[in-house]
Legacy VTK file of the C-alpha trace (Angstrom):
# vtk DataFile Version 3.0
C-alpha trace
ASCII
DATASET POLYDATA
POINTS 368 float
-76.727 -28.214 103.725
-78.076 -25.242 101.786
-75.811 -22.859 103.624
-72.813 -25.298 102.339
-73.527 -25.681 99.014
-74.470 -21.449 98.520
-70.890 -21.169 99.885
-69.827 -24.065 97.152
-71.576 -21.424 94.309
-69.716 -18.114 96.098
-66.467 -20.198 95.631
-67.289 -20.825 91.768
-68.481 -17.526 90.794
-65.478 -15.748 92.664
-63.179 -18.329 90.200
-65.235 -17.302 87.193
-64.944 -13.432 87.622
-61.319 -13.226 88.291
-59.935 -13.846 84.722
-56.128 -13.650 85.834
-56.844 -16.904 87.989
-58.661 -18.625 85.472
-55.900 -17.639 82.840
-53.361 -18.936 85.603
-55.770 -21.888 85.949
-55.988 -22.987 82.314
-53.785 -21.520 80.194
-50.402 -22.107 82.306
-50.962 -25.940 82.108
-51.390 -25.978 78.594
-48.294 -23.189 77.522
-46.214 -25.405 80.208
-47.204 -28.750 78.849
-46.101 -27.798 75.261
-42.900 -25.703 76.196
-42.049 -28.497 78.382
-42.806 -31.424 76.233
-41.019 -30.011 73.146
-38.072 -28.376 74.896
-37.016 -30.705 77.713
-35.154 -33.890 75.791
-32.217 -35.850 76.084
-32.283 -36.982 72.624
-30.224 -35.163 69.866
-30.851 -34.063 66.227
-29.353 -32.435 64.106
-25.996 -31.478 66.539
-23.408 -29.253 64.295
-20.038 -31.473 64.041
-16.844 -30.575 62.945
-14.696 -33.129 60.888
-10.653 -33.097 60.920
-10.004 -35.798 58.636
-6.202 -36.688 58.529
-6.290 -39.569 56.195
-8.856 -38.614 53.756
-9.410 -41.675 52.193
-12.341 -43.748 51.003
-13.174 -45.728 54.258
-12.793 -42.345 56.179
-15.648 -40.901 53.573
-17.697 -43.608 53.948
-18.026 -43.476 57.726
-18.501 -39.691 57.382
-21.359 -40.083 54.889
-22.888 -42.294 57.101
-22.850 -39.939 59.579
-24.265 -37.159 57.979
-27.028 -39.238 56.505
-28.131 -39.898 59.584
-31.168 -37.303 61.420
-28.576 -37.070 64.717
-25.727 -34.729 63.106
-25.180 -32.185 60.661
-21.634 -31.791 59.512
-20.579 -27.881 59.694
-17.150 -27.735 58.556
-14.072 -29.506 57.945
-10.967 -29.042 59.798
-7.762 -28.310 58.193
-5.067 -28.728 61.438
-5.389 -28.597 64.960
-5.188 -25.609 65.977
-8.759 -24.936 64.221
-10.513 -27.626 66.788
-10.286 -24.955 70.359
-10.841 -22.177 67.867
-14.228 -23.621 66.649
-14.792 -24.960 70.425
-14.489 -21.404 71.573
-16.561 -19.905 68.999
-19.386 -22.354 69.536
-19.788 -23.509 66.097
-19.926 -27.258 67.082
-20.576 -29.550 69.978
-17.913 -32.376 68.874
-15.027 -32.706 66.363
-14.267 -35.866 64.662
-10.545 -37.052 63.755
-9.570 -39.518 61.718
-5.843 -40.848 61.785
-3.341 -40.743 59.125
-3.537 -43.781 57.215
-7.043 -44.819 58.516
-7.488 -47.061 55.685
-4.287 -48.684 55.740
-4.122 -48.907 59.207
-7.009 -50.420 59.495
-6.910 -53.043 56.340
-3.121 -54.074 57.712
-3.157 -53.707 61.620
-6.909 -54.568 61.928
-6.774 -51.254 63.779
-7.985 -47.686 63.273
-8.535 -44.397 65.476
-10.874 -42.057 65.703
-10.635 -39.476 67.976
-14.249 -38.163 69.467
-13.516 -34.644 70.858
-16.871 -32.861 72.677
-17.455 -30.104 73.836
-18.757 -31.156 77.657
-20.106 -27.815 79.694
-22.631 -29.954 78.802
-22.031 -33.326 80.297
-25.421 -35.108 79.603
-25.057 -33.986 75.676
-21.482 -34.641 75.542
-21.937 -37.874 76.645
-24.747 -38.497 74.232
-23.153 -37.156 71.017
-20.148 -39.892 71.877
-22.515 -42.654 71.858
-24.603 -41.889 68.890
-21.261 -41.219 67.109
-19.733 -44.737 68.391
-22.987 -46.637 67.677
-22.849 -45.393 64.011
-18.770 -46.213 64.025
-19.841 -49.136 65.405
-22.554 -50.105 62.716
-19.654 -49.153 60.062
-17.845 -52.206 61.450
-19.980 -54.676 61.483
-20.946 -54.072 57.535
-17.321 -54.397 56.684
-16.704 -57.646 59.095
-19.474 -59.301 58.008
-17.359 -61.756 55.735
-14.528 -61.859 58.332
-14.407 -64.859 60.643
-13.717 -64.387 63.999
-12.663 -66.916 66.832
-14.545 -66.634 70.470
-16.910 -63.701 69.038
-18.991 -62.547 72.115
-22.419 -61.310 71.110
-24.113 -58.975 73.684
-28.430 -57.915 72.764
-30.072 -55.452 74.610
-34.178 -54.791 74.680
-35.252 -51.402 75.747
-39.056 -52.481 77.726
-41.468 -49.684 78.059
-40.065 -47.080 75.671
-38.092 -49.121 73.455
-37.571 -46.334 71.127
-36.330 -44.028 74.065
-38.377 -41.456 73.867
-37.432 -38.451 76.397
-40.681 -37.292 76.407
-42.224 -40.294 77.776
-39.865 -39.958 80.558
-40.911 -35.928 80.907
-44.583 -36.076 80.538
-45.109 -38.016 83.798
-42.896 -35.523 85.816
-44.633 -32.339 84.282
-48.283 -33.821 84.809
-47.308 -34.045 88.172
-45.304 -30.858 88.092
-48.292 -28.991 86.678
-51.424 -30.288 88.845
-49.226 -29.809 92.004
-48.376 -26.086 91.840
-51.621 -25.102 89.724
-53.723 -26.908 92.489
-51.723 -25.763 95.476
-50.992 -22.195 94.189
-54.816 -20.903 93.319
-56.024 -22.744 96.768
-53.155 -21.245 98.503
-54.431 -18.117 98.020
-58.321 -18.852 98.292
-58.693 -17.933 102.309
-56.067 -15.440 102.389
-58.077 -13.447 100.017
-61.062 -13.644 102.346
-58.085 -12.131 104.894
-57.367 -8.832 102.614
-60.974 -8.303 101.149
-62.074 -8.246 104.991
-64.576 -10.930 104.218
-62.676 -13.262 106.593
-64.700 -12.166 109.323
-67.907 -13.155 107.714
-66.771 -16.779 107.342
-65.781 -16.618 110.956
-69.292 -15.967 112.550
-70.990 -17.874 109.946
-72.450 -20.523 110.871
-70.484 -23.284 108.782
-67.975 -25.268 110.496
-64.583 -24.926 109.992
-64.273 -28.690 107.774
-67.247 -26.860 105.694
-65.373 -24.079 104.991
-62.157 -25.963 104.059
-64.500 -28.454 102.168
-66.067 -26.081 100.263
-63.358 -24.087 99.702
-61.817 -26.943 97.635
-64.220 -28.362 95.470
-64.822 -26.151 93.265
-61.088 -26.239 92.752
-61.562 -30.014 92.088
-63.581 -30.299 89.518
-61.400 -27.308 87.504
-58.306 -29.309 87.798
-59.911 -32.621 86.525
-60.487 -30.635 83.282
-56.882 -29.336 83.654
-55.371 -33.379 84.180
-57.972 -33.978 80.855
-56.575 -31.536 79.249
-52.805 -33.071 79.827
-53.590 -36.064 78.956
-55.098 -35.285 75.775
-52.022 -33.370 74.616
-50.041 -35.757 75.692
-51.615 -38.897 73.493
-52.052 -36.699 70.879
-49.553 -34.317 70.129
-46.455 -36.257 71.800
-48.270 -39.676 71.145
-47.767 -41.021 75.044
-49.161 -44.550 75.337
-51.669 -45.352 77.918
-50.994 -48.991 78.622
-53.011 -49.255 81.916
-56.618 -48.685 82.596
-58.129 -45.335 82.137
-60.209 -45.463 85.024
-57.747 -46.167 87.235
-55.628 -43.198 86.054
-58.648 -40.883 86.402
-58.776 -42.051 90.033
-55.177 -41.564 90.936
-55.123 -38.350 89.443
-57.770 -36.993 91.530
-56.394 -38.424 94.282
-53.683 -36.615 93.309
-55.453 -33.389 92.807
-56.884 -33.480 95.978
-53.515 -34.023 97.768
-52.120 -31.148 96.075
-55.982 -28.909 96.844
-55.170 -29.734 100.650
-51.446 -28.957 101.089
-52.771 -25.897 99.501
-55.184 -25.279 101.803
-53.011 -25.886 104.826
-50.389 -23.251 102.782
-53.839 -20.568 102.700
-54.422 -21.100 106.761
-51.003 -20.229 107.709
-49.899 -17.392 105.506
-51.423 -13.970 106.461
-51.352 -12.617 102.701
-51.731 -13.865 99.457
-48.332 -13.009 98.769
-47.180 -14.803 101.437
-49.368 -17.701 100.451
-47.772 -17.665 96.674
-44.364 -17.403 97.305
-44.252 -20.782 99.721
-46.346 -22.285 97.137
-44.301 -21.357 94.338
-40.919 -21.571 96.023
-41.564 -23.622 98.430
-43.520 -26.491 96.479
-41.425 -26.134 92.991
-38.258 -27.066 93.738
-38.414 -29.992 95.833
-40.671 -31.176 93.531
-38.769 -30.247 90.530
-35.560 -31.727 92.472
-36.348 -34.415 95.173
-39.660 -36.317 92.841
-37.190 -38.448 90.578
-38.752 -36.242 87.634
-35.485 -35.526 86.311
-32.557 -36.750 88.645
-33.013 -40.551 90.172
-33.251 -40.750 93.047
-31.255 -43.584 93.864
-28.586 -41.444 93.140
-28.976 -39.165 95.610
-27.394 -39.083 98.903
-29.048 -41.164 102.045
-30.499 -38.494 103.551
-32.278 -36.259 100.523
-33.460 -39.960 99.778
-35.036 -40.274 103.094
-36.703 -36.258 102.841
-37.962 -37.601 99.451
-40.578 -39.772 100.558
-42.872 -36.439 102.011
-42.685 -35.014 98.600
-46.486 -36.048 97.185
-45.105 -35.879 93.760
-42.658 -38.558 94.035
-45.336 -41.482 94.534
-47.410 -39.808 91.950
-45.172 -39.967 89.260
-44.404 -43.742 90.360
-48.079 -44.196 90.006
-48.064 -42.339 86.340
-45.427 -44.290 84.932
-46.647 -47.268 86.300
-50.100 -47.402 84.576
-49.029 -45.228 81.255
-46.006 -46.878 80.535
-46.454 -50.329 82.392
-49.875 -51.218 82.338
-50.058 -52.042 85.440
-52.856 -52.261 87.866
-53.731 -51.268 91.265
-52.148 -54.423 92.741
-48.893 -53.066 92.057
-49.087 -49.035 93.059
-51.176 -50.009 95.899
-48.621 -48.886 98.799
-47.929 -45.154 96.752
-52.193 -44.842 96.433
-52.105 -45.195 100.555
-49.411 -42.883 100.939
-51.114 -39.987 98.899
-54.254 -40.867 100.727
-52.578 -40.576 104.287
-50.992 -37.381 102.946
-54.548 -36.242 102.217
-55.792 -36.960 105.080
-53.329 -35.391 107.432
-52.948 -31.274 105.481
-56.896 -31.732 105.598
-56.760 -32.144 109.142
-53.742 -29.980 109.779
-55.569 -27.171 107.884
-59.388 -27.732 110.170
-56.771 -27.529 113.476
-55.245 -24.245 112.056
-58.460 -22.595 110.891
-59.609 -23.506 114.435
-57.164 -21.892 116.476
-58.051 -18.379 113.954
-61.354 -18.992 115.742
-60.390 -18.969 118.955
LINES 1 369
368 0 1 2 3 4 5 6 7 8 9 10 11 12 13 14 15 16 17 18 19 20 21 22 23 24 25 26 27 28 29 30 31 32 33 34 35 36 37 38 39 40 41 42 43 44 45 46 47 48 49 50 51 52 53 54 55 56 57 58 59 60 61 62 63 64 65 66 67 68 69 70 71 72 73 74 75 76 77 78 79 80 81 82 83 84 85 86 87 88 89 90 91 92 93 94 95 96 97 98 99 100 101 102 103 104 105 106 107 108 109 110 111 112 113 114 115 116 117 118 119 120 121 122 123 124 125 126 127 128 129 130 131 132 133 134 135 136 137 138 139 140 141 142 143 144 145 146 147 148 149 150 151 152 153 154 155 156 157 158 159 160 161 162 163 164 165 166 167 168 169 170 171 172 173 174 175 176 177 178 179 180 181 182 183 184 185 186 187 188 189 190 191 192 193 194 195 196 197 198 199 200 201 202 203 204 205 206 207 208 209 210 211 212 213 214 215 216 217 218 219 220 221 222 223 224 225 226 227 228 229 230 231 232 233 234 235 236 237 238 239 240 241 242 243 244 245 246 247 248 249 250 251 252 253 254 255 256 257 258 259 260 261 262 263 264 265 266 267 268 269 270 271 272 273 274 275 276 277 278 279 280 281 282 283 284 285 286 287 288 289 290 291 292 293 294 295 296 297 298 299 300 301 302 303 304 305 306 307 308 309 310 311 312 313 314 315 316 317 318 319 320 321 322 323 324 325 326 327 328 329 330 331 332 333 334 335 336 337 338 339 340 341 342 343 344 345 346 347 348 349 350 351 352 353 354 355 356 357 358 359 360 361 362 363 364 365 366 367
């Protein structure tokens, strides 16, 4: 037991005296969270619209007004003709141009019916397709205030409730994904490289006719790892109550447990990565390449995936990330308790389990 815990302290102080890995260790999760938090939305503010108003008349003002007053667009310019609306698409000026009929007014106090025309500029199909319904809901608000005193036959009234983030907040949405996102390819990547460096230092041979067993060495090689990413997850979680104001709905203590869980998952697959890549080169690049996308891609963190074809459905289920962000979401945002994330808590623990014992049968046929 002495031998295994001296080998414990070797793994911490060889941490603590390489200050690229601790810099890689701490300050990447906390630069990524931010960046990532902040920059990755769906929400828009403050989107530079163009107006080509036809009519210019007073309802036409009034809608525009209301537009403008609200925190979503900012008008840029006003269109004189046409021709101006590619021009300004072209230049990049504006993500959407606004036209109002001729005779909005009058069409619309006579026929009961007025156009506008919501042009956008769509290389950017999620924003496009946001700017038109920010725009309509506005439009739509207009109308209501001006049929208030109108009475209308067989009047259908539809109400929606937004549960869990009813003010649909992106970042709730994000900071789930890049929790996972983070602990994943921190955890994996620094462990990845933790007994290929005993491979180039030539200290690999040491651990081979020591006399700790080959679980020991794996063991020990990731605990020390363990307790650094709990202060990582900490870490995220702090910034995320505090500085992006993420609800915790669930139990603490059961989101502590999932995460290591989690972390330990993620220290294993690592593991396995360090006892079948001969450098640490080697060992980064499938950790980096081979980790990041499919969990950027096949996790649900930013694409559902319901959506996704049968069989990248089917390849999603051995990506650790995806039942780990089902499990975040579920207690942050949902409140809900072990009886209901029960089945993804066994399938990170059987994942466990099975690169653990995947990487003890590798490091044992390096010792044959």
């Amino acid at each position: 037991m002495k031998r295994f815990i001296g080998f414990i302290k070797k793994e911490f102080y060889h941490i603590f005296r390489d200050k690229r890995s601790l810099f890689i260790l701490f300050g990447m999760p906390v630069a990524q969270i931010l960046l990532f938090g902040f920059a990755i939305t769906n929400e828009i503010n403050n989107v530079d619209i163009a107006i080509f108003d036809k009519s210019n008349d007073a309802t036409t003002q009034e809608i525009i007004h209301k537009i403008s007053a609200s925190k979503y667009f900012s008008i840029k310019q006003h269109i004189t003709n046409e021709a101006e609306i590619e021009t300004v698409f072209q230049k990049g000026k504006v993500l959407a141009v606004l036209v109002f009929e001729k005779d909005f007014k009058k069409n619309l106090t006579k026929e009961n019916s007025a156009k506008v025309h919501i042009i956008t500029d769509a290389t950017d199909p999620n924003t496009a397709n946001s700017i038109t319904n920010y725009i309509s809901a506005i439009i739509g608000s207009y109308k209501m205030e001006i049929n208030k005193n109108v009475n209308l036959e067989y009047q259908i009234e539809t109400k929606s409730r937004m549960v869990y983030n009813p003010e649909l907040k992106s970042v709730f949405m994000f900071v789930p994904g890049v929790m996972t996102i983070i602990l994943m390819l921190v955890s994996a990547m620094m462990t990845s490289i933790s007994i290929t460096r005993e491979k180039e230092l030539g200290t690999m041979e040491i651990l081979l006719v020591s006399p700790l067993k080959p679980f020991q060495v794996i063991v020990g090689k990731v605990i020390p790892y363990i307790f650094l990413s709990i202060i990582n997850a900490i870490v995220i979680v702090l910034l995320s109550i505090f500085i992006f104001k993420m609800p915790i709905q669930g139990s603490l203590f059961l989101l502590a447990l999932e995460s290591v869980l989690f972390i330990i998952t993620s220290l294993s697959l690592g593991i396995l990565i360090s006892t079948v890549s001969a450098t640490q080169q080697t060992a980064m690049m499938i950790s980096l390449m081979g980790l990041m996308l499919p969990t950027i891609l096949l996790s649900g963190f930013i694409f559902p995936i319901s959506s996704m074809p049968l069989p990248l459905q089917i390849i999603s289920n051995i990506i650790p990330a995806k039942w780990f962000i089902i499990i975040l979401k579920g207690i942050m945002l949902k409140g809900v308790g072990l009886a209901f994330i029960w089945k993804e808590t066994l399938i990170l623990a059987g994942m466990t389990l099975f690169f653990i014992a995947l990487s003890i049968k590798k490091y044992k046929i390096r010792l044959e």
